[in-house]
C-alpha positions as CSV (number, residue, x, y, z in Angstrom):
1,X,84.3,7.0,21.5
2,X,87.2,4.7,20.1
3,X,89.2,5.9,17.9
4,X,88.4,3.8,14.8
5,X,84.8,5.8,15.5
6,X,85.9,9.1,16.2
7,X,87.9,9.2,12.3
8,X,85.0,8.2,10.7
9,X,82.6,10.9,12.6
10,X,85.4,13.3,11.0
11,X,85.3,11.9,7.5
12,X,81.4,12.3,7.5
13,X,82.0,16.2,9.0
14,X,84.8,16.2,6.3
15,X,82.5,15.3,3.4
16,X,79.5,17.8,4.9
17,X,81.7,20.4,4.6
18,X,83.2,18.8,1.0
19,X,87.0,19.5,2.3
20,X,87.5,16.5,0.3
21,X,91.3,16.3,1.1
22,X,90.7,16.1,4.7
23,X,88.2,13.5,4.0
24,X,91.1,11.3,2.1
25,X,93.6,12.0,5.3
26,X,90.9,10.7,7.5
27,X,90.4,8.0,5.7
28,X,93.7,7.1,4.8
29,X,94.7,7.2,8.5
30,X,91.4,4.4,9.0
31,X,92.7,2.3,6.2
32,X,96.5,2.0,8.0
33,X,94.5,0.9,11.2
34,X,94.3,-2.6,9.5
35,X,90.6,-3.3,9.6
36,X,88.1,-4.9,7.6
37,X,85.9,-1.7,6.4
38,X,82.4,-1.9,7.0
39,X,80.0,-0.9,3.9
40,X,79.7,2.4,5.2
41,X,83.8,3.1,6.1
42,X,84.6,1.2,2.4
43,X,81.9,4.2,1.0
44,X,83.6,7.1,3.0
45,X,87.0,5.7,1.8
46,X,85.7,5.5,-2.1
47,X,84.2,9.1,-2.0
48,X,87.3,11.2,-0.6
49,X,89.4,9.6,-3.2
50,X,86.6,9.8,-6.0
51,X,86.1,13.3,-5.3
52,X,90.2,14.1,-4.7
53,X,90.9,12.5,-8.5
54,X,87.3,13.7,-10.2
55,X,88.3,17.0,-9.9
56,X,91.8,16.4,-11.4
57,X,90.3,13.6,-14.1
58,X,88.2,16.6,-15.2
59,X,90.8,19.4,-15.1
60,X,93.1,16.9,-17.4
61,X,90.2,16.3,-20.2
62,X,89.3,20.3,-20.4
63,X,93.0,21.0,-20.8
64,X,94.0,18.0,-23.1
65,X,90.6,19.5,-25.0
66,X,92.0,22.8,-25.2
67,X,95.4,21.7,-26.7
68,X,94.0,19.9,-29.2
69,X,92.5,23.2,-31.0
70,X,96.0,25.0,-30.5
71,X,97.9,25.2,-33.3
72,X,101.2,23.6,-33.0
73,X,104.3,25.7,-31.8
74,X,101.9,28.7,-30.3
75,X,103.3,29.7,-27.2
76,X,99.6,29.2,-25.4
77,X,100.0,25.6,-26.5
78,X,103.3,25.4,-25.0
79,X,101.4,27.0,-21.6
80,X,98.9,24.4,-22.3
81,X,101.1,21.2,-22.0
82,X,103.3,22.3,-19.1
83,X,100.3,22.9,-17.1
84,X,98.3,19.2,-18.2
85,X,101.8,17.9,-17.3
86,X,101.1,19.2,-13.6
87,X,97.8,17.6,-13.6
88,X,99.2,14.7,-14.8
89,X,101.9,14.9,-11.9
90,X,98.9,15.1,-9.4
91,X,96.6,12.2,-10.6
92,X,99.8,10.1,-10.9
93,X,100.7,10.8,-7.3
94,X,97.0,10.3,-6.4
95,X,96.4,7.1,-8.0
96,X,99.8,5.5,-6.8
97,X,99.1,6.5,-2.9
98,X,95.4,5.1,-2.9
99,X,97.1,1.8,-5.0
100,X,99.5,1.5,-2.1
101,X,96.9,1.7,0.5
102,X,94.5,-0.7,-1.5
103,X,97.9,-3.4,-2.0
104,X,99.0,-3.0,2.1
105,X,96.4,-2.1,4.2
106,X,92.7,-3.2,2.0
107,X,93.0,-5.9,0.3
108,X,95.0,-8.1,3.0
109,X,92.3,-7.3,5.9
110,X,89.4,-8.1,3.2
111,X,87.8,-10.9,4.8
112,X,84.2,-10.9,3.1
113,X,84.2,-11.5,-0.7
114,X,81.9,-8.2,-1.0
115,X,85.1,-6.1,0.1
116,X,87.3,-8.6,-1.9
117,X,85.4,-7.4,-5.0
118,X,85.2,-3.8,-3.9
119,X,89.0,-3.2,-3.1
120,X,89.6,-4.9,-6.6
121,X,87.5,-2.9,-8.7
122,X,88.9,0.1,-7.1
123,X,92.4,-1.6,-7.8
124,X,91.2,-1.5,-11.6
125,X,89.5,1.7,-11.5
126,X,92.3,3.9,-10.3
127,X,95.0,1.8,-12.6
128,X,92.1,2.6,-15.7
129,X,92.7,6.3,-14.4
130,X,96.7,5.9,-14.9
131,X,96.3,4.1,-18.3
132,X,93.7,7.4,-19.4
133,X,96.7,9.8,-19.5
134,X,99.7,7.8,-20.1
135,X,101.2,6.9,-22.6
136,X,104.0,3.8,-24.3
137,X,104.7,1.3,-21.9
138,X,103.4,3.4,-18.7
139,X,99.7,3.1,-20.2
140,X,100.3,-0.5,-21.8
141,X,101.6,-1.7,-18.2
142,X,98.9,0.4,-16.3
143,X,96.2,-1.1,-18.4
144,X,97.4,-4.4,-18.0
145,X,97.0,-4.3,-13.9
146,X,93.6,-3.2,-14.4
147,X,92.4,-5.6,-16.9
148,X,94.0,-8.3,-14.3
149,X,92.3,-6.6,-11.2
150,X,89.2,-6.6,-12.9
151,X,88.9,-9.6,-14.1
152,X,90.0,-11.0,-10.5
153,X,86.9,-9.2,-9.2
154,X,84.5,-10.5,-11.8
155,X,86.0,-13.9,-10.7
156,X,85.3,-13.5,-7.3
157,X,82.1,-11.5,-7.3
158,X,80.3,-14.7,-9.9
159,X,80.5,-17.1,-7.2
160,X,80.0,-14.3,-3.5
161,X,77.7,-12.1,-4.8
162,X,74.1,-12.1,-6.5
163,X,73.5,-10.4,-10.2
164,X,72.0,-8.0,-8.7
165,X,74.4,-7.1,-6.1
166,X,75.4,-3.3,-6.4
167,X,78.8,-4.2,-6.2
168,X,78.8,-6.6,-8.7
169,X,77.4,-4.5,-10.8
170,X,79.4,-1.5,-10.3
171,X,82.5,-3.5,-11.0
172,X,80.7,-4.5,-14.3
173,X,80.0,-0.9,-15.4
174,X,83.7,0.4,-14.6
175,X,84.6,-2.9,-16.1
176,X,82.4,-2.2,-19.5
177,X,84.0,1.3,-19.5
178,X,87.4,0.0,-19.4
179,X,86.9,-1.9,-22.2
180,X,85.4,0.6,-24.1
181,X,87.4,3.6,-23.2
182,X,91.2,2.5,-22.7
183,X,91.3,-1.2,-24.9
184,X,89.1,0.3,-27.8
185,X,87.3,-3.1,-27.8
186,X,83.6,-1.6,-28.1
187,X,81.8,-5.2,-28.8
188,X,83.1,-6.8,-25.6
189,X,82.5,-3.3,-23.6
190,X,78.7,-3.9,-24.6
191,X,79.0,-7.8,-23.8
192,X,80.3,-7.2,-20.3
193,X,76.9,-4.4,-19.8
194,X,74.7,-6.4,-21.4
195,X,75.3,-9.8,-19.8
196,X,75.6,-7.8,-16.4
197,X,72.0,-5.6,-16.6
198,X,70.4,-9.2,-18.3
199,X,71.3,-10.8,-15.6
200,X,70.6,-8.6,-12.7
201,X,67.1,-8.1,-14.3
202,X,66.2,-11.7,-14.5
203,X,67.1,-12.1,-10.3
204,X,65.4,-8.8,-9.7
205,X,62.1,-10.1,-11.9
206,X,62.5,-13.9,-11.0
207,X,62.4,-12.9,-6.8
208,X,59.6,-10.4,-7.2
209,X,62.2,-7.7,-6.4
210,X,62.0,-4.2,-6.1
211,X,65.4,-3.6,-6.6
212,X,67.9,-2.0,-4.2
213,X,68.0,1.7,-4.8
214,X,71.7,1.3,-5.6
215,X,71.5,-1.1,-7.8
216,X,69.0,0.2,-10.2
217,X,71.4,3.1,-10.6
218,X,73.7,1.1,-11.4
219,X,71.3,-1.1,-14.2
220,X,70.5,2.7,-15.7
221,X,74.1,3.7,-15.9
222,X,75.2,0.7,-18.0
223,X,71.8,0.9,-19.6
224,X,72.7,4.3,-20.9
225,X,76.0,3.8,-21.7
226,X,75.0,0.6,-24.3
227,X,72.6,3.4,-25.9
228,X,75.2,5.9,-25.8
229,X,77.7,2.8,-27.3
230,X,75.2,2.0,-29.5
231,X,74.8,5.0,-31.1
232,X,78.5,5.6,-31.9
233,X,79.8,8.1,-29.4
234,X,79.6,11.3,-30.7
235,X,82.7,13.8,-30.2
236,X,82.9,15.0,-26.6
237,X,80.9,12.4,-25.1
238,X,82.1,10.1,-22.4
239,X,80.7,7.1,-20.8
240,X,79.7,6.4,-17.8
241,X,81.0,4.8,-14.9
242,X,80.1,4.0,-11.4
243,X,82.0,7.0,-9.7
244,X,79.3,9.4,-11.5
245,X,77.2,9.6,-8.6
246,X,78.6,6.5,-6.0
247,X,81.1,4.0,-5.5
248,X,80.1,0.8,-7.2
């Protein structure tokens, strides 16, 4: 077996046995191969690294929870931010490696514009996950290089891929969220869902579709998230986004 095949036999075996982190190094050493991922080595790549920064998105939003009902100057408050700081250290490190990767190795060898689109949205996905716990200019500049990724995806993915696409329509979910969650701008966050499960349901209706299993997830998680939206979030309550249960 080459050895392109024989790394991706060990992220599969990596991901059965959910040592995500091993999963990530197997993955990372594909990406610095220089290739143009196939669906199933771009999904492998998107799960280590979704898994690897899940856990730590999580871990961050229980503990910035938790300091929030401290009262200010307790010592376990104190103990509180020191240790969401480390998080914060980890996801930062995180997101800046699989960045590097996506700027050197992904992005150059994309020669499809399905992977164009992919390797962008991740591009704005893992800046959105910078801009969620920063703060000044850090968030401000980390927002701005998603919004730019993003919108160079939805750019690309309009004239290569179909409505209905599960690409296309994961990028318009995280898209949505982004909108919603880190620029505050709740109408366009509905727009961008709206436009995209319209859309994809007209194609999927006007073809006599069944609808790829992948993208109806995709069509229910933005439909839930303009009910959720809709309803005016209530306190606790996040949307969302395509790295629930896949990569988009």
């Amino acid at each position: 077996m080459e050895e392109r095949g024989k790394v991706v036999c060990m992220a599969k075996l990596a991901e059965q046995a959910e040592r995500y982190d091993d999963m990530v190094d197997f993955m990372k050493k594909l990406a610095r191969m220089d290739v143009d991922m196939s669906a199933e080595e771009r999904h492998l790549f998107s799960v280590g690294f979704k898994n690897t920064i899940g856990a730590r998105r999580a871990s961050w939003r229980i503990l910035s929870s938790l300091e929030q009902k401290v009262t200010k100057g307790e010592q376990a408050g104190q103990m509180i931010s020191v240790y969401r700081k480390r998080v914060e250290d980890e996801l930062r490190m995180v997101c800046n490696e699989i960045l590097s990767i996506i700027a050197i190795h992904c992005l150059p060898l994309a020669n499809t514009g399905e992977n164009v689109v992919f390797f962008y949205k991740m591009k704005g996905d893992y800046y959105r996950y910078l801009a969620e716990f920063s703060t000044g200019t850090e968030k401000k500049s980390a927002a701005d290089q998603s919004l730019m990724a993003y919108q160079h995806a939805m750019v690309v993915a309009s004239t290569e891929l179909s409505p209905a696409h599960p690409v296309r329509l994961g990028l318009a979910l995280n898209f949505s969220v982004f909108f919603y969650e880190i620029m505050n701008c709740h109408q366009r966050a509905c727009q961008v869902a709206r436009q995209a499960f319209d859309e994809a349901t007209t194609e999927i209706n006007s073809a006599g579709m069944d609808g790829h299993n992948d993208s109806t997830l995709m069509m229910q998680l933005l439909n839930d998230n303009l009910a959720l939206w809709k309803s005016e979030l209530t306190e606790g309550e996040t949307s969302k986004d395509s790295d629930i249960d896949m990569e988009g």
